[in-house]
C-alpha positions as CSV (number, residue, x, y, z in Angstrom):
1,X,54.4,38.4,47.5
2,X,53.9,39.6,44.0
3,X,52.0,42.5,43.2
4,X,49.5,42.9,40.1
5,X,50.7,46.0,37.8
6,X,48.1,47.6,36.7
7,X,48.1,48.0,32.9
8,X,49.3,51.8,31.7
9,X,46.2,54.0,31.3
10,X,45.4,54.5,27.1
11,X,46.1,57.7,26.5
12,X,42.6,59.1,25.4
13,X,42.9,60.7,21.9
14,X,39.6,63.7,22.0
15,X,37.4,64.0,18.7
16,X,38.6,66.9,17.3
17,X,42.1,65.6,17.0
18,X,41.2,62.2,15.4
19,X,38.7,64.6,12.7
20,X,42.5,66.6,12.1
21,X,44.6,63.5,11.7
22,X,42.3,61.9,9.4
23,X,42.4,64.7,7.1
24,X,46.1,65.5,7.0
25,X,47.7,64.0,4.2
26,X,50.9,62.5,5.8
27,X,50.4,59.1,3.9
28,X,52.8,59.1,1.1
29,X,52.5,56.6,-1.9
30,X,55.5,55.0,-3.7
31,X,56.0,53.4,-6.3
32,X,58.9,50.8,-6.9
33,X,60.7,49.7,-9.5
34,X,60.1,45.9,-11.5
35,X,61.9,44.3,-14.3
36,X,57.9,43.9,-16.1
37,X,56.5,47.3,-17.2
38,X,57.8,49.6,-19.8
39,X,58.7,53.1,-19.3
40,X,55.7,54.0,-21.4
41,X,53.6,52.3,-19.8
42,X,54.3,53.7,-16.1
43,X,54.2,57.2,-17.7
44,X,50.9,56.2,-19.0
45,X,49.8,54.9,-15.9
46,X,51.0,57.8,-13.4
47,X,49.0,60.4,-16.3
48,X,45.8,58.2,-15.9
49,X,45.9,57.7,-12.2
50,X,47.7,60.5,-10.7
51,X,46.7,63.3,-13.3
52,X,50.1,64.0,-13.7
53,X,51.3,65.9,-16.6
54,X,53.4,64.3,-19.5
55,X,56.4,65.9,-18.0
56,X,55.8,65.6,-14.3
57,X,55.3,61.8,-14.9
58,X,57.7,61.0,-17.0
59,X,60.3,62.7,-14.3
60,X,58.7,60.4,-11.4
61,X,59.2,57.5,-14.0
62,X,62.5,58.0,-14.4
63,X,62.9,58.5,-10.5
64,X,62.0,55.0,-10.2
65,X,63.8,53.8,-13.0
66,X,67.0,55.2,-11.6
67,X,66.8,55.1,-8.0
68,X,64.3,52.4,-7.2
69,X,61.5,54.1,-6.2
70,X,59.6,57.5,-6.3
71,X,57.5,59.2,-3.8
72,X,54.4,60.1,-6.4
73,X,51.6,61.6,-4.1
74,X,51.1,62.6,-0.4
75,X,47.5,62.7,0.7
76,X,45.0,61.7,3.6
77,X,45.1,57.6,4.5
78,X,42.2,56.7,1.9
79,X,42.9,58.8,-0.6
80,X,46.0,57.1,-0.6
81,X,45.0,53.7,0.1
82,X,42.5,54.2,-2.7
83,X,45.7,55.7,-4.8
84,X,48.3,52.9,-4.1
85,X,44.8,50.0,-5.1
86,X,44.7,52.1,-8.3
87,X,48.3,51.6,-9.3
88,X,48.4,48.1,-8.1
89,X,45.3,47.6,-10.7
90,X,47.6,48.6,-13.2
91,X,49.9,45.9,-12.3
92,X,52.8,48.6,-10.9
93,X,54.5,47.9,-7.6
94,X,52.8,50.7,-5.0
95,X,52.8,50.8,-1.3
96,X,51.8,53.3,1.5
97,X,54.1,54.8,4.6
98,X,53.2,57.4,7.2
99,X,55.1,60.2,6.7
């Protein structure tokens, strides 16, 4: 006779610890590298989105220019869903990972 397994209890997450995890910014945002946007333009785009200074976003830029892709902010899951809707707006190629 088969027995019935009984599903695996959920491990219960408490409040307090969902409240921490929501506010820890572990979500990075990346951007990727196309064949349509200028250099310019990205600079442009990661000074008006990500308040990034001329220099620091010209050197993330280049990162994605170079190697394909450039981890450009780490922040709490909205803020970077909200981030990577930004940059997609622009028309840039921008995703979100756990980190």
């Amino acid at each position: 006779m088969n027995a019935i397994a009984s599903p695996t209890p959920v491990e219960e997450v408490d409040a307090q610890t969902r409240t921490r995890n929501a506010f820890e910014k572990v979500w990075g945002v990346i951007v990727w590298n196309d064949p349509v946007n200028l250099m310019p333009y990205v600079v442009f785009v990661f000074k008006r989105v990500l308040k990034m200074t001329q220099e620091m976003a010209h050197q993330h830029m280049m990162e994605v220019h170079q190697r394909g892709k450039s981890l450009v902010a780490q922040e709490t899951r909205e803020k970077a869903e909200f981030l990577v809707h930004q940059l997609q707006g622009f028309g840039l190629q921008a995703t979100m990972e756990k980190g």
